[in-house]
N, C-alpha and C positions, 0 to 999 in steps of 0.2 A: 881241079874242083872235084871233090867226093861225089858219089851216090847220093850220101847223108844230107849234103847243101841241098839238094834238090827236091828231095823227100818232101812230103807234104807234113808239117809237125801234127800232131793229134792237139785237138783244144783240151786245155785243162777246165775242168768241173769242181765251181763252188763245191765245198764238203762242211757238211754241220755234224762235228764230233761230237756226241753227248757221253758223255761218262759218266753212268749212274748206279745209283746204290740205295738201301731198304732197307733198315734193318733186320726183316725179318724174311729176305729174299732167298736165304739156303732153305728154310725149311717147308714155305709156302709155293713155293712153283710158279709166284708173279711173273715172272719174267720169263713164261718158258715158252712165248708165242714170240720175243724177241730174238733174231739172229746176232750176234753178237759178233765183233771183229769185224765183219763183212761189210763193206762198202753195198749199198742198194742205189741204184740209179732212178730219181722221179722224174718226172715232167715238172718244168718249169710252172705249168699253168695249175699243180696239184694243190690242194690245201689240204696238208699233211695233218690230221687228228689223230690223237693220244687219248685216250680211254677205254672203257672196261667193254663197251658193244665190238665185238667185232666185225657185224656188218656195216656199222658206220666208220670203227676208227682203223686207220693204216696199222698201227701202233697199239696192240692192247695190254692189260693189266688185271692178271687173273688175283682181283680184291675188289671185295663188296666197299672197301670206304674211297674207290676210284670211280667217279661221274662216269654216266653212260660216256660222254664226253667230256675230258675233265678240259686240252688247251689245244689251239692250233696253231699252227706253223706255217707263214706264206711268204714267198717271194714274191720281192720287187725291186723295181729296180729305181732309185733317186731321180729327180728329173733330172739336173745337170751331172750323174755318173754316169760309167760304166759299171760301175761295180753291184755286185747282185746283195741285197741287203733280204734280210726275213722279220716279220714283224710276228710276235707272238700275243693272241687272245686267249682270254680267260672263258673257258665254254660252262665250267660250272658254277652254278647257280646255291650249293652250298659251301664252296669251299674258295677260299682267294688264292691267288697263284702269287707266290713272290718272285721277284726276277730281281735279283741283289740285294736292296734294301726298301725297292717299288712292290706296294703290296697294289694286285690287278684284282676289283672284283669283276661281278659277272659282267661279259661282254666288253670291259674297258682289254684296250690291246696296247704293243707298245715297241716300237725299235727293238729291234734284239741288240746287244752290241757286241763286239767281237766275240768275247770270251764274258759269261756270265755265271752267276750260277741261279738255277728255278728251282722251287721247291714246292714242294705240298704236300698236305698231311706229314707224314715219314718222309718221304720220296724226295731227292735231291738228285739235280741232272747239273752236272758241270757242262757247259757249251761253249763249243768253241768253235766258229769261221775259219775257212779255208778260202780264200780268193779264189777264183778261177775265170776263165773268158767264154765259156758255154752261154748261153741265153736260152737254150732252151732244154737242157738238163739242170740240176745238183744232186747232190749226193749226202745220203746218210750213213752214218757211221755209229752203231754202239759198242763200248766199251766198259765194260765188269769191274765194277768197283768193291773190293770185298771189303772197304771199310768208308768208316762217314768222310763226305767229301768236305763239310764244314768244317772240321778238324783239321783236316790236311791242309785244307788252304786258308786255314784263318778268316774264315765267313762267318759273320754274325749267326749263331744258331737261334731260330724261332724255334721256341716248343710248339706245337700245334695241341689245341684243347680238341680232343675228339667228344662227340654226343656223349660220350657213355665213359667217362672221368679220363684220367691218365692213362698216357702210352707207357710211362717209364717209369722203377720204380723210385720214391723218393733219392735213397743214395747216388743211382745212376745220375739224375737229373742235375743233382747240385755239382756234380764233376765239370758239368759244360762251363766253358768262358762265359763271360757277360760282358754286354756291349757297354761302351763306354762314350760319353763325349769326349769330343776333340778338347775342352776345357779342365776336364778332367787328368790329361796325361800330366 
């Protein structure tokens, strides 16, 4: 019998990979308070906020059409699992958060499931769960998306109507897919 058998193994830690992307993320410097690639380790007990205050959110976004807090992020754990699950809330109050094809408004929250994709305003985050046996760590992970995630993976794209008219200009606009019923194929 080896060393190795005897070893005590290290627990594995839940990981919530977000891969996202802005359209307009090269030129603005949104994203320049996120570390990116790097695995971050939280406490289990954190409620992990995303928005534009950085003394409230973990997580910020240098854009005025990003909520002081725009969603949060918590762990929990199922009564009859082991497995660590994250429920995501909607913290702003002008803007709905979509999580697939569930539009959340303010303060409505909701299961995350594996692999989803969140959106608001521009901003698209692909997520994706990592299992792990930790209970009282997980981990965050961001990863750089230099092009629209909706695209890539065939996700219904919602335009978002900003205050103040259109993001995009007409030609751009009419290139996106449209959503279809299942009646319709």
């Amino acid at each position: 019998m080896s060393s190795f058998d005897d070893a005590d193994t290290e627990e594995t830690v839940t990981c919530l990979r977000m891969t996202i992307y802005h359209p307009g993320q090269l030129q603005s410097g949104i994203f320049q308070s996120i570390r990116f690639y790097n695995r971050e380790k939280l406490s289990s007990s954190e409620v992990v906020k995303f928005g534009r205050n950085s003394n409230i959110c973990r997580y910020t976004f240098q854009d005025k059409q990003v909520s002081r807090v725009q969603f949060s992020l918590q762990l929990f754990k199922q009564f009859d699992s082991s497995v660590l699950s994250f429920e995501i809330k909607n913290m702003s109050k002008k803007t709905s958060l979509i999580v697939d094809n569930k539009e959340l408004g303010y303060l409505n929250k909701m299961d995350l499931p594996y692999k989803c994709m969140v959106r608001f305003g521009e901003y698209q985050f692909l997520i994706e769960k990592e299992d792990g046996e930790s209970l009282e760590f997980f981990e965050t992970q961001f990863i750089f998306s230099p092009s629209s995630l909706s695209q890539e993976n065939n996700w219904p794209l919602q335009t978002p109507v900003p205050e103040n008219g259109s993001y995009l200009p007409r030609s751009i606009q009419n290139t996106f897919p449209t959503e279809m019923d299942e009646n319709e194929l």
